[in-house]
TIKOLLUM-518051 format. One record per residue (C-alpha): x, y, z; residue in three letters. Coordinates in steps of 0.001 Angstrom, whole numbers, plus 524288, in hexadecimal, padded with zeros to 5 digits. Example, Ala and Ser with C-alpha at 12.3 -4.5 7.8 and 13.67 -1.06 7.14 Angstrom:
8300C7EE6C81E78ALA
835667FBDC81BE4SER
END
This chain:
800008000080000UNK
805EA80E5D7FC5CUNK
806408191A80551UNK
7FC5E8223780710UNK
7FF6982DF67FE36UNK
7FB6983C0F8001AUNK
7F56F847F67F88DUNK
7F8C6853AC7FCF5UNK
7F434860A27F678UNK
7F8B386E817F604UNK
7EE4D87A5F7F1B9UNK
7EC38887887F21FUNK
7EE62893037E937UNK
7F97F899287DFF7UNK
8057689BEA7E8E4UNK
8002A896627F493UNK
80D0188D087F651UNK
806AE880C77EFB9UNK
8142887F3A7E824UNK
81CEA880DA7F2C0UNK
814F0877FE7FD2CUNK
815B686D407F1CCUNK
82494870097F0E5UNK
825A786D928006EUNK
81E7D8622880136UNK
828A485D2F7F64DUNK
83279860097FD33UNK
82E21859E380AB3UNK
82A8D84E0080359UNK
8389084DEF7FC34UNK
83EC08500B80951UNK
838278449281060UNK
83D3083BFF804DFUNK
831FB83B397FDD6UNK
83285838CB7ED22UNK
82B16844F77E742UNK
826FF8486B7DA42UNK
822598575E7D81BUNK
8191485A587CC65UNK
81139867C77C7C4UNK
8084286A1F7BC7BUNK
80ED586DA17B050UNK
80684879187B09FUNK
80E8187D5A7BAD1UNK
81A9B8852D7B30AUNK
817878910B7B956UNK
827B788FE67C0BDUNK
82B2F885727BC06UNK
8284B8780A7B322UNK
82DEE86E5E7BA52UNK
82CEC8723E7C853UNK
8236F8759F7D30DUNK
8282A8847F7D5D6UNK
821D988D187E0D0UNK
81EA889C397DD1DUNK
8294A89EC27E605UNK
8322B895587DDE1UNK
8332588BA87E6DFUNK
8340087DD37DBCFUNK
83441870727DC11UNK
8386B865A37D374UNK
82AE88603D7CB7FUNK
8260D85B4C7C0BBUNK
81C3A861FF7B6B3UNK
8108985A287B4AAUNK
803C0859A77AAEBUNK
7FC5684F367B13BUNK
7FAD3843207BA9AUNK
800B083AF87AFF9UNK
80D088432C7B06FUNK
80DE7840E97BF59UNK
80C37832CA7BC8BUNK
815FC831FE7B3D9UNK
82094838AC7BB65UNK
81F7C832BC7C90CUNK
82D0482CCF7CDA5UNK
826FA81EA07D2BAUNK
82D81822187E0CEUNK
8257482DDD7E28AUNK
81FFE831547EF4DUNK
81AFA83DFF7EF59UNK
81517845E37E407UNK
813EE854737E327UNK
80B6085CC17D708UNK
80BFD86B457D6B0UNK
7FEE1871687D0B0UNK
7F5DD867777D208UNK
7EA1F86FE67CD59UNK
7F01E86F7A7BFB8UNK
7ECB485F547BE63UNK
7DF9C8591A7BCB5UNK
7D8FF84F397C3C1UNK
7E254844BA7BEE3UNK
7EC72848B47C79FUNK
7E55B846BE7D236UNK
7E138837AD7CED0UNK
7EFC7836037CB6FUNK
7F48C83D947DAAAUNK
7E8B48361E7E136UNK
7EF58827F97DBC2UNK
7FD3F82D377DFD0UNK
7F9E7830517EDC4UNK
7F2A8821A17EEB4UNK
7FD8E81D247EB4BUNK
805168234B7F592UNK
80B7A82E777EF9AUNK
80A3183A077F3F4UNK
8049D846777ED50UNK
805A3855877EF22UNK
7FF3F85D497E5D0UNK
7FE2F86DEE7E6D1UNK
7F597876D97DFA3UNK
7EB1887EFB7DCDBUNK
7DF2387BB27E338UNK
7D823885F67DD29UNK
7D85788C777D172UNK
7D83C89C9D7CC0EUNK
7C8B989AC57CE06UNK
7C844894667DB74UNK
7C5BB8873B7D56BUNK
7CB0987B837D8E4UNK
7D7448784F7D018UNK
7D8D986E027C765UNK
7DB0985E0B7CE18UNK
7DD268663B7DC33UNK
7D0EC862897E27FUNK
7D404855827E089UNK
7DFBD8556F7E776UNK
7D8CD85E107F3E5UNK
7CF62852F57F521UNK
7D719849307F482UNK
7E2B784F147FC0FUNK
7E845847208096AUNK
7EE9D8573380B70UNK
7EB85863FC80558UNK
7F46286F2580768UNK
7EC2A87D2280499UNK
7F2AE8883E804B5UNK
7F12B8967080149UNK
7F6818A0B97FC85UNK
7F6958B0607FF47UNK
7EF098B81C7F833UNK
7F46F8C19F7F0C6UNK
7E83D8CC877F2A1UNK
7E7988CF078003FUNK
7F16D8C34380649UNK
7E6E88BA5380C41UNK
7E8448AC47809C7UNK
7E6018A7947FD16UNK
7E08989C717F7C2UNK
7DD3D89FE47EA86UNK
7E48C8A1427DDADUNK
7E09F8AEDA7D6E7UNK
7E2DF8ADF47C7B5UNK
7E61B8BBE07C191UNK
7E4378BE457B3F0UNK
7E5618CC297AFC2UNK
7E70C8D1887BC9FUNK
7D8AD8CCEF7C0DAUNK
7D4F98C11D7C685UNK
7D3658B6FD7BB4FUNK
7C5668B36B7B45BUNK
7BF9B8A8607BAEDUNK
7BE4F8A1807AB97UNK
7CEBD8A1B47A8E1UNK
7D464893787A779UNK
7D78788D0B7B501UNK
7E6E988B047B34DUNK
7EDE18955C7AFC9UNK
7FBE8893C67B463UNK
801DA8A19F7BBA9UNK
809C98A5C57C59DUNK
805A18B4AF7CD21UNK
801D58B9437C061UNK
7F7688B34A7BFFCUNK
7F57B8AEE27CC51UNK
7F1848B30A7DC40UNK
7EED88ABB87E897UNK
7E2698B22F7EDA5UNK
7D96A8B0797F953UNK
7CC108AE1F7FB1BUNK
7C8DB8BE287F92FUNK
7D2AF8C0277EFF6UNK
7CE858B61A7E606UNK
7C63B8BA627DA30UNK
7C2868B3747CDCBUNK
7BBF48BA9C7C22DUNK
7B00A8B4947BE61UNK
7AF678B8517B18EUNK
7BB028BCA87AAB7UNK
7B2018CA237A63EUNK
7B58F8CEE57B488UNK
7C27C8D53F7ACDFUNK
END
C-alpha cells in the first residue's frame, strides 16, 4: 500500500506572495531530502520561460508546461513531491491527473489565482479548493487605500477593464492591481468609457 499523499493549495490575488510561498515550500521539501519537480504554465513568460520567478525576482528552477500530459511525461519515476506554478491557467484535466498523483502518494502543491479580473472563479482552481487536504489564502495590499486585498483589478486604458474582455490576458502592473473589497470595480458594459 503507498503512502498517503497530500494536496496542498496556494490562492489569492496578483502579488500576494503565491510565487514565493511555492518557492519556500520547495525549498523546505528539498532540504528535508525530498525529490522535487517544479512546473508553471507556459503562459507564464512574463520573467522568465523556464522558471518560476517572484515579482521581486526571487526564481526557481521549473519546467514550462501545456498540459497534464506534459507533466506526465516529464516525471523522474523517484519523484516525491510535485510543485505547479499558475494552476488557474490548466483545465480540469489537471486536476484528474494531480488527484491520481496524490493517491498514489505523491505529493502536490499547486499556487494560483483563485479568482479571476471579474471575481470569478479561475479556471481548474475550484477543483483543487475542494479537494485540497491544505489551502494556503493569502492577500495582498491594496494599492487604493492599503487595506487588505483580495482581489485582482485589471486596468485597461487607465479604467477598470469591461467586464466582456477575454479572461487571460497575461500582465505584470500594467495591467494589473491587488484591490480590496471597496476598491474593486468591474465595468459592466464596456460603454461605461
Amino acid at each position: 500500500m503507498n503512502s498517503t499523499g497530500v494536496l496542498e493549495v496556494i490562492c489569492g490575488p496578483m502579488f500576494a506572495g503565491k510565487t514565493g510561498l511555492l518557492i519556500d515550500m520547495v525549498e523546505q521539501a528539498a532540504a528535508r531530502g525530498n525529490v522535487c519537480q517544479v512546473f508553471k504554465h507556459v503562459l507564464d513568460n512574463r520573467f522568465d520561460g523556464s522558471n518560476v520567478v517572484t515579482h521581486a525576482g526571487r526564481s526557481y528552477t521549473a519546467q514550462s508546461i501545456d498540459s497534464p500530459l506534459a507533466l506526465c511525461s516529464s516525471l523522474r519515476p523517484d519523484v516525491h513531491d510535485i510543485f505547479i506554478d499558475e494552476i488557474q491557467f490548466f483545465d480540469y484535466t489537471m486536476h484528474t491527473l494531480c488527484f491520481d498523483l496524490v493517491k498514489s502518494g505523491k505529493h502536490v502543491f499547486v499556487a494560483g489565482l483563485d479568482l479571476d479580473y471579474r471575481a470569478d472563479t479561475f479556471g481548474c482552481m475550484p477543483l483543487f479548493l475542494s479537494s485540497a487536504d491544505v489551502v494556503h489564502k493569502i492577500a495582498g495590499v491594496c494599492e487604493v487605500c492599503g487595506g487588505k486585498a483580495r482581489f485582482t483589478q485589471r486596468i485597461t486604458n487607465g479604467k477598470s477593464a469591461c467586464l466582456y474582455e477575454k479572461t487571460i490576458i497575461v500582465g505584470l502592473s500594467d495591467r494589473y492591481q491587488t484591490r480590496c473589497w471597496n476598491c474593486f470595480e468591474v465595468s459592466k458594459t464596456c460603454c461605461e468609457r
